[in-house]
C-alpha positions, 0 to 999 in steps of 0.5 A: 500500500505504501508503493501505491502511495508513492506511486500516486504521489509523484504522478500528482507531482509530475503532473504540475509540470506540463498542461494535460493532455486534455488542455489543447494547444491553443487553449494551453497557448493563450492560457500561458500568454494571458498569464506570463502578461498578468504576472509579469504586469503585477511585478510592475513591468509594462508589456510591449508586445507579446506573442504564442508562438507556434507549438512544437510538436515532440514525441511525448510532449508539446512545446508551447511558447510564449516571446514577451517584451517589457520595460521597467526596472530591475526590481520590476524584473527581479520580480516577475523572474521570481514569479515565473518561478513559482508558476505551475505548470513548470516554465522554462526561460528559453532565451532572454535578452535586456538592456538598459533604456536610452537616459534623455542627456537633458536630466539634472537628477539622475533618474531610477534605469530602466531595462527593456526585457525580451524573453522567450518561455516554454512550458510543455503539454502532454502530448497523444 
């Protein structure tokens, strides 16, 4: 009995790793884009853009990805890393890309720098 329960305990594990087969590509996508946007918004960062991408089909799982631009600053993005890292199902940072923002020269007070972030996720759904 302790076997089954073992077995039952690391299937509910592994299934918070990837959307379920029951959750098709498209729902999966958009469901993955809407919430990268939210998180990444409530860390204070503004979204320039964001796209799905187009799904890669494996042989056991689905590739499903996100390509999302934001500026703020790197407190703002310190915290939306974070909170990609606690989100379920698992994501991965495929690629990402910052840079600081062009400071105008007429400033007296040195203004708080903000980054630009492009950053390319993946998350996995089951597949047939």
């Amino acid at each position: 009995n302790t076997l089954r329960d073992s077995v039952e305990k690391v299937g509910k594990q592994a299934d918070a790793l990837y959307y379920p087969f029951s959750a098709d590509q498209a729902t999966a996508s958009a469901t993955l884009q809407t919430d990268v946007r939210r998180m990444f918004a409530e860390a204070g960062l503004s979204i320039r853009n964001s796209q799905v991408l187009q799904v890669r089909e494996q042989e056991y799982f689905d590739y499903i990805g996100v390509k999302l631009t934001a500026t703020g600053d790197l407190a703002a993005l310190d915290a939306a890393l974070a909170a990609l890292a606690g989100y379920k199902p698992a994501l991965v940072v495929e690629s990402m890309e910052v840079w600081p923002n062009r400071q105008s020269s007429g400033k007296v007070e040195q203004a708080q720098q903000t980054i630009t972030a492009s950053l390319q996720l993946l998350s996995l759904r089951a597949g047939e």
